[in-house]
PyMOL Python script that loads the backbone (N, CA, C, O; Angstrom):
from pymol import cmd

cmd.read_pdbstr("""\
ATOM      1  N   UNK A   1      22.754 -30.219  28.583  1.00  0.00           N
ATOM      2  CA  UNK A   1      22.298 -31.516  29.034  1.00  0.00           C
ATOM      3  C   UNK A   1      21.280 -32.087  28.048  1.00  0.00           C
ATOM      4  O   UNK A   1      21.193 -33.242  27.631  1.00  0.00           O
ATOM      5  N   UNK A   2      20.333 -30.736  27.696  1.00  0.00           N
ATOM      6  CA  UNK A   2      19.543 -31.626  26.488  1.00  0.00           C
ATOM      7  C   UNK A   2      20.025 -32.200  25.106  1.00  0.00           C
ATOM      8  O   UNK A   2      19.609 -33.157  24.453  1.00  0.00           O
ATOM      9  N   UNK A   3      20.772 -31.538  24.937  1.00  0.00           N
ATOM     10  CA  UNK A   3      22.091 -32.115  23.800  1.00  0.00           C
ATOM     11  C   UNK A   3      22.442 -33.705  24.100  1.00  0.00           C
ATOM     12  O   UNK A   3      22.032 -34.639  23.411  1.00  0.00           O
ATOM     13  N   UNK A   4      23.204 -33.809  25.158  1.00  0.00           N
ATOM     14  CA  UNK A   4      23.593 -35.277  25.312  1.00  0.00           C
ATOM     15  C   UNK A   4      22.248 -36.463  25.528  1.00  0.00           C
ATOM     16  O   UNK A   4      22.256 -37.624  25.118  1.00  0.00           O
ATOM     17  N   UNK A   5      21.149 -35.777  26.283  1.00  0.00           N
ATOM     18  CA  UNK A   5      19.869 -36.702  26.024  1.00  0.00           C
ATOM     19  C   UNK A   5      19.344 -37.023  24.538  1.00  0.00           C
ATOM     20  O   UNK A   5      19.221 -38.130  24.014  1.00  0.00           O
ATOM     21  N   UNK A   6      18.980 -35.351  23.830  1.00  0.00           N
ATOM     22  CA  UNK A   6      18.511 -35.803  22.406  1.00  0.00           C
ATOM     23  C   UNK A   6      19.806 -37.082  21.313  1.00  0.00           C
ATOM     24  O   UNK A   6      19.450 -38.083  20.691  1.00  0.00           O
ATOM     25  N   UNK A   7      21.040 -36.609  21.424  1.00  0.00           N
ATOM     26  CA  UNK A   7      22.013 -37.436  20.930  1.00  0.00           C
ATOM     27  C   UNK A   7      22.207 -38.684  21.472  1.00  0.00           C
ATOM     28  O   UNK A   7      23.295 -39.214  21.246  1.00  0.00           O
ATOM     29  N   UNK A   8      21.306 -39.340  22.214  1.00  0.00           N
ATOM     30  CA  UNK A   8      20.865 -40.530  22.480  1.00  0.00           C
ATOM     31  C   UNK A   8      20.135 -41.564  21.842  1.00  0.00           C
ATOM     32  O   UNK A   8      20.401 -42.669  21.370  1.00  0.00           O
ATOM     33  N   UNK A   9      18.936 -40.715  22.006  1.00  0.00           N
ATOM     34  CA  UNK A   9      17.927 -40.878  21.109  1.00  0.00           C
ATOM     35  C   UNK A   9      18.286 -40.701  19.762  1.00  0.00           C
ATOM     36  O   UNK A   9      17.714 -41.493  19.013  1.00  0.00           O
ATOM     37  N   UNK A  10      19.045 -39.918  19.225  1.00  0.00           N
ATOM     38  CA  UNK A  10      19.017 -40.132  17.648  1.00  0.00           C
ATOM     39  C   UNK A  10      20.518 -40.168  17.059  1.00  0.00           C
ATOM     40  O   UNK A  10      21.039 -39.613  16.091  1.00  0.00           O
ATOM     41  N   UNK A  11      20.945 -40.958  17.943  1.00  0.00           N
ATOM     42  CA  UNK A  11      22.692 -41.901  17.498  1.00  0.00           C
ATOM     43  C   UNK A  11      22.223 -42.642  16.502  1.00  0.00           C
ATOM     44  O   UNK A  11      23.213 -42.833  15.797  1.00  0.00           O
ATOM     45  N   UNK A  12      21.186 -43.252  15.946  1.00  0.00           N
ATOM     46  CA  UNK A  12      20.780 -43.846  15.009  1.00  0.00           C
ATOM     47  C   UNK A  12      21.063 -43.294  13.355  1.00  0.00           C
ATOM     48  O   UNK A  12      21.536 -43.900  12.394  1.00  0.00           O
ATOM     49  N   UNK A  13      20.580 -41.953  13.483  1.00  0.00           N
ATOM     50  CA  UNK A  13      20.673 -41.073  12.201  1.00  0.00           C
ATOM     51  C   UNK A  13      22.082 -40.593  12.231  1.00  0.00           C
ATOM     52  O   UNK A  13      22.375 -40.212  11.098  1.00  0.00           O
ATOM     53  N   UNK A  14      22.924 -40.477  12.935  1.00  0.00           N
ATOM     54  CA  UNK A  14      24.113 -39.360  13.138  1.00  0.00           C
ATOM     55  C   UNK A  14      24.913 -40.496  12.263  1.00  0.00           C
ATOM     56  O   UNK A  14      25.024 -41.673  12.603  1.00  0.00           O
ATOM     57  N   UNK A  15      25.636 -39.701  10.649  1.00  0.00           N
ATOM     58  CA  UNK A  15      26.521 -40.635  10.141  1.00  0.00           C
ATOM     59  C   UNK A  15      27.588 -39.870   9.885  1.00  0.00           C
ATOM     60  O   UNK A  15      27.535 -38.722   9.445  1.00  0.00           O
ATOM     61  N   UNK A  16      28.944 -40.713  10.252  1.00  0.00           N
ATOM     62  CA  UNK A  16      30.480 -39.720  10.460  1.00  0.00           C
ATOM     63  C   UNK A  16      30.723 -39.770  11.423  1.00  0.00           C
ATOM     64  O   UNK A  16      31.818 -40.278  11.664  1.00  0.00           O
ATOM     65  N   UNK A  17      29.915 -39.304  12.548  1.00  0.00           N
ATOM     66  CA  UNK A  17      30.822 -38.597  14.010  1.00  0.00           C
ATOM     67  C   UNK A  17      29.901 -39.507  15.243  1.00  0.00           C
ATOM     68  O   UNK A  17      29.059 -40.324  14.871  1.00  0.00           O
ATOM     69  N   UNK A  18      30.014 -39.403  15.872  1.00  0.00           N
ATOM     70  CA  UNK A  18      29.574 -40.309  17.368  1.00  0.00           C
ATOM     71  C   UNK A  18      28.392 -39.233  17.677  1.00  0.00           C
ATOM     72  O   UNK A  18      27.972 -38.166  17.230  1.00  0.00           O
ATOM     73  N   UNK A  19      28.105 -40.190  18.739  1.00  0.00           N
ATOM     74  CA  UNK A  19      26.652 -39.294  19.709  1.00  0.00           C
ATOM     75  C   UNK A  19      27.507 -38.381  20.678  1.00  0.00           C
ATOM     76  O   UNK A  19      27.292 -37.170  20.743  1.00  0.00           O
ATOM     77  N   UNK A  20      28.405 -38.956  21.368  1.00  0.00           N
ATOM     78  CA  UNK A  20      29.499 -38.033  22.071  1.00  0.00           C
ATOM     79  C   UNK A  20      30.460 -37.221  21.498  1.00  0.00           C
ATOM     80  O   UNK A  20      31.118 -36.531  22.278  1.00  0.00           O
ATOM     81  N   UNK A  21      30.653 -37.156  20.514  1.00  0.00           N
ATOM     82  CA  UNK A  21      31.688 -36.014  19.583  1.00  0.00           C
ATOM     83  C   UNK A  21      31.839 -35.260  20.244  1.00  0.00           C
ATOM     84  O   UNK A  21      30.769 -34.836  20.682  1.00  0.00           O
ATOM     85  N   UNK A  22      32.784 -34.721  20.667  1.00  0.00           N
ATOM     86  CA  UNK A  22      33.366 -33.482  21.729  1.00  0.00           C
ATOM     87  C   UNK A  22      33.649 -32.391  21.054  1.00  0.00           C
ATOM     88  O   UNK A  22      33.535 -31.282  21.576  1.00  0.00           O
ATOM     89  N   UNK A  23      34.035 -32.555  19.870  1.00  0.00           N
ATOM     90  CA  UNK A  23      34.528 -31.774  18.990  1.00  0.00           C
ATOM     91  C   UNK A  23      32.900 -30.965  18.246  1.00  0.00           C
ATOM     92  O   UNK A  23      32.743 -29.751  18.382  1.00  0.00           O
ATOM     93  N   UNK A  24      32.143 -31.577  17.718  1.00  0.00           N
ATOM     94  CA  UNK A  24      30.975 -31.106  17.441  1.00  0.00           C
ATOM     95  C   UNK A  24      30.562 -30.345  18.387  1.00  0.00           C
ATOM     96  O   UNK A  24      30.379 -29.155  18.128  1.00  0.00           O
ATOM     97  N   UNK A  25      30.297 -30.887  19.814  1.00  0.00           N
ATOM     98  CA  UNK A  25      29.873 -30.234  20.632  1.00  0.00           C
ATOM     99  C   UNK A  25      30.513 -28.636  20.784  1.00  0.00           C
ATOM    100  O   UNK A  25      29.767 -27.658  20.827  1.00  0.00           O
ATOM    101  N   UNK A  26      31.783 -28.550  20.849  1.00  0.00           N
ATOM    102  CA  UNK A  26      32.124 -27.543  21.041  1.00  0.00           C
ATOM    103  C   UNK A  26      32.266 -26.713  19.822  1.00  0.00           C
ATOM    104  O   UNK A  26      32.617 -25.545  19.994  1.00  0.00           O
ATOM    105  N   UNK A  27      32.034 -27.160  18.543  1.00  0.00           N
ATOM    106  CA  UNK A  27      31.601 -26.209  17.762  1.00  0.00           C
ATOM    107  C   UNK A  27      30.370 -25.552  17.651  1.00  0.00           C
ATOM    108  O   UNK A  27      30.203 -24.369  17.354  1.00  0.00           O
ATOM    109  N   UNK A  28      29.503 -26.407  17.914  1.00  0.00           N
ATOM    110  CA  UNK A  28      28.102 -25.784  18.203  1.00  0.00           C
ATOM    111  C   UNK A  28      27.853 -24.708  19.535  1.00  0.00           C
ATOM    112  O   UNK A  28      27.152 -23.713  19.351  1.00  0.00           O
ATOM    113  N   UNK A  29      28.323 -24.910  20.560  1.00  0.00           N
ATOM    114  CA  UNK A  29      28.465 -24.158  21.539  1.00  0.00           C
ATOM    115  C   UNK A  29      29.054 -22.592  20.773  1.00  0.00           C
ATOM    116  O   UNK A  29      28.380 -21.562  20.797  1.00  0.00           O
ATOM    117  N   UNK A  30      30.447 -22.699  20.112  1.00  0.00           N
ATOM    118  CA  UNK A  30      30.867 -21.486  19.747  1.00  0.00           C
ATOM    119  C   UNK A  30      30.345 -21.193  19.251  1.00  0.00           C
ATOM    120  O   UNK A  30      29.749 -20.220  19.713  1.00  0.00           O
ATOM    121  N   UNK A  31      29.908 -21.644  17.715  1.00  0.00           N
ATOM    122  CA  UNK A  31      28.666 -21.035  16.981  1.00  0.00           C
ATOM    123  C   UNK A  31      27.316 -20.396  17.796  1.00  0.00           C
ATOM    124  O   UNK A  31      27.122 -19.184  17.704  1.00  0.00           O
ATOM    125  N   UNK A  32      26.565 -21.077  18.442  1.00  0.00           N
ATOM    126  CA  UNK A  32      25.482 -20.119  19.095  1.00  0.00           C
ATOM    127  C   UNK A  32      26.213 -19.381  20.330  1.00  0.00           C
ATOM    128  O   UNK A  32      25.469 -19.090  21.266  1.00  0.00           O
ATOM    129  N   UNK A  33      27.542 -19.052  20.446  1.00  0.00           N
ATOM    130  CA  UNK A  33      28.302 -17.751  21.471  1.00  0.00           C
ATOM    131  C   UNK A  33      28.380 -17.103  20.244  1.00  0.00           C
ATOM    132  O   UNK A  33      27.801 -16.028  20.400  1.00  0.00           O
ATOM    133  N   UNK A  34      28.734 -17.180  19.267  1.00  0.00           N
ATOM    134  CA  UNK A  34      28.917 -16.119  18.015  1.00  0.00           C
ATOM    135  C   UNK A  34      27.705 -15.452  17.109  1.00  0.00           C
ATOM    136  O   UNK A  34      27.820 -14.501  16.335  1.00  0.00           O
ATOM    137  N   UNK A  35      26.682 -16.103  17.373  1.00  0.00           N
ATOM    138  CA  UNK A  35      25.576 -15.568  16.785  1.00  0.00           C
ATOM    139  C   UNK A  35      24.984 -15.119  18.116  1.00  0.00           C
ATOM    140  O   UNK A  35      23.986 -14.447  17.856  1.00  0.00           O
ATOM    141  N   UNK A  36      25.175 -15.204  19.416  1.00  0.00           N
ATOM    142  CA  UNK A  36      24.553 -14.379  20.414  1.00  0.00           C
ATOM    143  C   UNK A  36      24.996 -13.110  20.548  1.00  0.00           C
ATOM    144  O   UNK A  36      24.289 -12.149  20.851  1.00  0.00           O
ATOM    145  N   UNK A  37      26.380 -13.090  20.284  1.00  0.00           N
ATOM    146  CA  UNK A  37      27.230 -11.863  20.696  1.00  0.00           C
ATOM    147  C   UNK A  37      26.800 -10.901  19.598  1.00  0.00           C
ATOM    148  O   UNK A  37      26.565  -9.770  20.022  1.00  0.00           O
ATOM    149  N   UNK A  38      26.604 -11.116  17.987  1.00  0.00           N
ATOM    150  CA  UNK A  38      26.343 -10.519  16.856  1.00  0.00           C
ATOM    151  C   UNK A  38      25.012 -10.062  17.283  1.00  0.00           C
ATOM    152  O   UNK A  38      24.813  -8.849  17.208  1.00  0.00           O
ATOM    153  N   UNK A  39      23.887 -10.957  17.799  1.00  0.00           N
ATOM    154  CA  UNK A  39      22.292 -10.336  17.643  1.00  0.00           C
ATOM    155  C   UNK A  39      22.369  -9.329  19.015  1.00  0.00           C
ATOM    156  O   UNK A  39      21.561  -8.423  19.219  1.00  0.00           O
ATOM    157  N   UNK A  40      23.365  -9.630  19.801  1.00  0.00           N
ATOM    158  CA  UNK A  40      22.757  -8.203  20.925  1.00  0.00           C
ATOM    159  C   UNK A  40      24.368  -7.331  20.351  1.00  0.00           C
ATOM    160  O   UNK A  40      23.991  -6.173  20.528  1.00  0.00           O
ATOM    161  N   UNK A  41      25.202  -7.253  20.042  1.00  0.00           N
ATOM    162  CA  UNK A  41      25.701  -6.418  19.674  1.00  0.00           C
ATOM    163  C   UNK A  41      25.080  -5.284  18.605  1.00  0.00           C
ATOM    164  O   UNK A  41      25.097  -4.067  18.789  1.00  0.00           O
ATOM    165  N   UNK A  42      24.587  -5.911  17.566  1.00  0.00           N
ATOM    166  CA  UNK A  42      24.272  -4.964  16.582  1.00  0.00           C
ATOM    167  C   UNK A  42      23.218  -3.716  17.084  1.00  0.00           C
ATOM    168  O   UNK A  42      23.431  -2.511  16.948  1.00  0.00           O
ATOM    169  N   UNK A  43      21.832  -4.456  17.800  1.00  0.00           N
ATOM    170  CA  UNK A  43      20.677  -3.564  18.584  1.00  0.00           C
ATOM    171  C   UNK A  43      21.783  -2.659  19.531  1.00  0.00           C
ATOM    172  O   UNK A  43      21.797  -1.539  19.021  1.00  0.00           O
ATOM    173  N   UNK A  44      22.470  -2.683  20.395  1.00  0.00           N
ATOM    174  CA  UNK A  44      23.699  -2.459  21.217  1.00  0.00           C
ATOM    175  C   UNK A  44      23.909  -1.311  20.587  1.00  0.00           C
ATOM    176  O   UNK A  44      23.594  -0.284  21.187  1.00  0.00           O
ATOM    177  N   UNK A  45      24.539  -1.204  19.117  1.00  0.00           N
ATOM    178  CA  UNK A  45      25.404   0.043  18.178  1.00  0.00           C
ATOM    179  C   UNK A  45      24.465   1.035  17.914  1.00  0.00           C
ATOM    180  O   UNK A  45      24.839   2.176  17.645  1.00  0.00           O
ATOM    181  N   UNK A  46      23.229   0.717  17.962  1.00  0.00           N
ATOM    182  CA  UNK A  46      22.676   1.446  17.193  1.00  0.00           C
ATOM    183  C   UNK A  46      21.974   2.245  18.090  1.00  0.00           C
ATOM    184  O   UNK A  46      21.570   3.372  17.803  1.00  0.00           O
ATOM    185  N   UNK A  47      21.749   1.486  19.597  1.00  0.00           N
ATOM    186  CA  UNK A  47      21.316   2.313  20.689  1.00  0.00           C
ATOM    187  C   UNK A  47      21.812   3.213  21.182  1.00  0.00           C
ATOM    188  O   UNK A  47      21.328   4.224  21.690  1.00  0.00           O
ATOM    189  N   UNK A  48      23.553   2.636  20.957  1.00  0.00           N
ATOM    190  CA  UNK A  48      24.432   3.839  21.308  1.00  0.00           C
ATOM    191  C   UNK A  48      24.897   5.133  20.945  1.00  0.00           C
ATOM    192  O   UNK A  48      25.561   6.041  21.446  1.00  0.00           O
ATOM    193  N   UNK A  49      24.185   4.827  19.683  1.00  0.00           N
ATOM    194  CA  UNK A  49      24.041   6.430  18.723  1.00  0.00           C
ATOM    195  C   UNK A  49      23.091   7.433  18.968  1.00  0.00           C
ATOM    196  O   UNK A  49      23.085   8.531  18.412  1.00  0.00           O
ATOM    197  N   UNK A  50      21.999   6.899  20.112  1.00  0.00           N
ATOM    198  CA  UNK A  50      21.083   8.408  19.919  1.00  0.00           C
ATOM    199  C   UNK A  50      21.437   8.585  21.445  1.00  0.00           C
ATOM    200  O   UNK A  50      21.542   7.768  22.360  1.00  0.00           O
ATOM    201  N   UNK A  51      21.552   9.672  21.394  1.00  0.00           N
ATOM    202  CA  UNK A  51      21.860  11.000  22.868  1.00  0.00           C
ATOM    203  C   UNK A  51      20.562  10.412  23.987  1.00  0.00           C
ATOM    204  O   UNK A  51      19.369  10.423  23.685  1.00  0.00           O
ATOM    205  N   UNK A  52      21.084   9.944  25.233  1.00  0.00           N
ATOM    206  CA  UNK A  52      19.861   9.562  26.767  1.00  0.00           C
ATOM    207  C   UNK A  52      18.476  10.491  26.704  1.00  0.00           C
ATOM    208  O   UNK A  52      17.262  10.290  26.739  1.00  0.00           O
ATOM    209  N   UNK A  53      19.972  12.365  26.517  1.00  0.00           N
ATOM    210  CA  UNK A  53      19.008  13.138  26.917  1.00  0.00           C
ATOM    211  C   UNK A  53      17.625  13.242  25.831  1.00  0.00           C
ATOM    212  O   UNK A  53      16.457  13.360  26.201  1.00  0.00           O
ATOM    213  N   UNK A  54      18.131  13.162  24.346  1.00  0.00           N
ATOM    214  CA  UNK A  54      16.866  13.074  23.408  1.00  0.00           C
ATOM    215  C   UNK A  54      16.056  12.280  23.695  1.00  0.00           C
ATOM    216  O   UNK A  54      14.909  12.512  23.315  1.00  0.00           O
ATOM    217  N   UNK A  55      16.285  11.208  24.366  1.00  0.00           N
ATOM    218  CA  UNK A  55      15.468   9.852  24.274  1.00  0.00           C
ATOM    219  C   UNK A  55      14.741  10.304  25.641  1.00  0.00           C
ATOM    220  O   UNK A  55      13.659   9.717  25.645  1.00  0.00           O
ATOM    221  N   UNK A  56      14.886  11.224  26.996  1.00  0.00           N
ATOM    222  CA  UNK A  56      14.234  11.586  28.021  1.00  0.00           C
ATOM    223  C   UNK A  56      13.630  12.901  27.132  1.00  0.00           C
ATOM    224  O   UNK A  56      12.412  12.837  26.964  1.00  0.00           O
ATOM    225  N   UNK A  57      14.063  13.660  26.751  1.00  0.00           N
ATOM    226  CA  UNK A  57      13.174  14.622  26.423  1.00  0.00           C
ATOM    227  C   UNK A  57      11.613  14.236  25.673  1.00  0.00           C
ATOM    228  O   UNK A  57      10.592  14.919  25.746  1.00  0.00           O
ATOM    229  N   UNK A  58      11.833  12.677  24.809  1.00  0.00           N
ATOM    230  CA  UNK A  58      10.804  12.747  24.088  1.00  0.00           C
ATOM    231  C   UNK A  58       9.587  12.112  24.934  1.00  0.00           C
ATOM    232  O   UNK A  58       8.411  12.120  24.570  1.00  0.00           O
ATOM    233  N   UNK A  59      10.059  11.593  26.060  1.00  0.00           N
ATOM    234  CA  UNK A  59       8.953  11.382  27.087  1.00  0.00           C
ATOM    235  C   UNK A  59       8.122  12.501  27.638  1.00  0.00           C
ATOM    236  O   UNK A  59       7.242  12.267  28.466  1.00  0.00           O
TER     237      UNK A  59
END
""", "prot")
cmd.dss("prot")
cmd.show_as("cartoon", "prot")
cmd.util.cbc("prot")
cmd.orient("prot")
């Protein structure tokens, strides 16, 4: 929603594509689903490599 408010306000600067571009929109959406999935995946791999029980024992 803040997307379609700020692209209100600055339809002025936007040159090429509209304030409503549907198409932009939904590239930007995928792009930050693809850089979300990458930043908790990677922490994710690497957690999954050390053993529960080591990680309780060192408590």
């Amino acid at each position: 929603m803040g997307a379609f408010w700020a692209s209100r306000l600055l339809s002025q600067f936007l040159y090429g594509i509209e304030a409503w571009d549907l198409a932009t929109y939904l590239a930007m959406a995928a792009a930050l689903l693809g850089l979300s999935a990458i930043a908790s995946y990677l922490p994710a791999q690497q957690a999954g490599r050390v053993s529960p029980t080591e990680v309780l024992m060192e408590d």
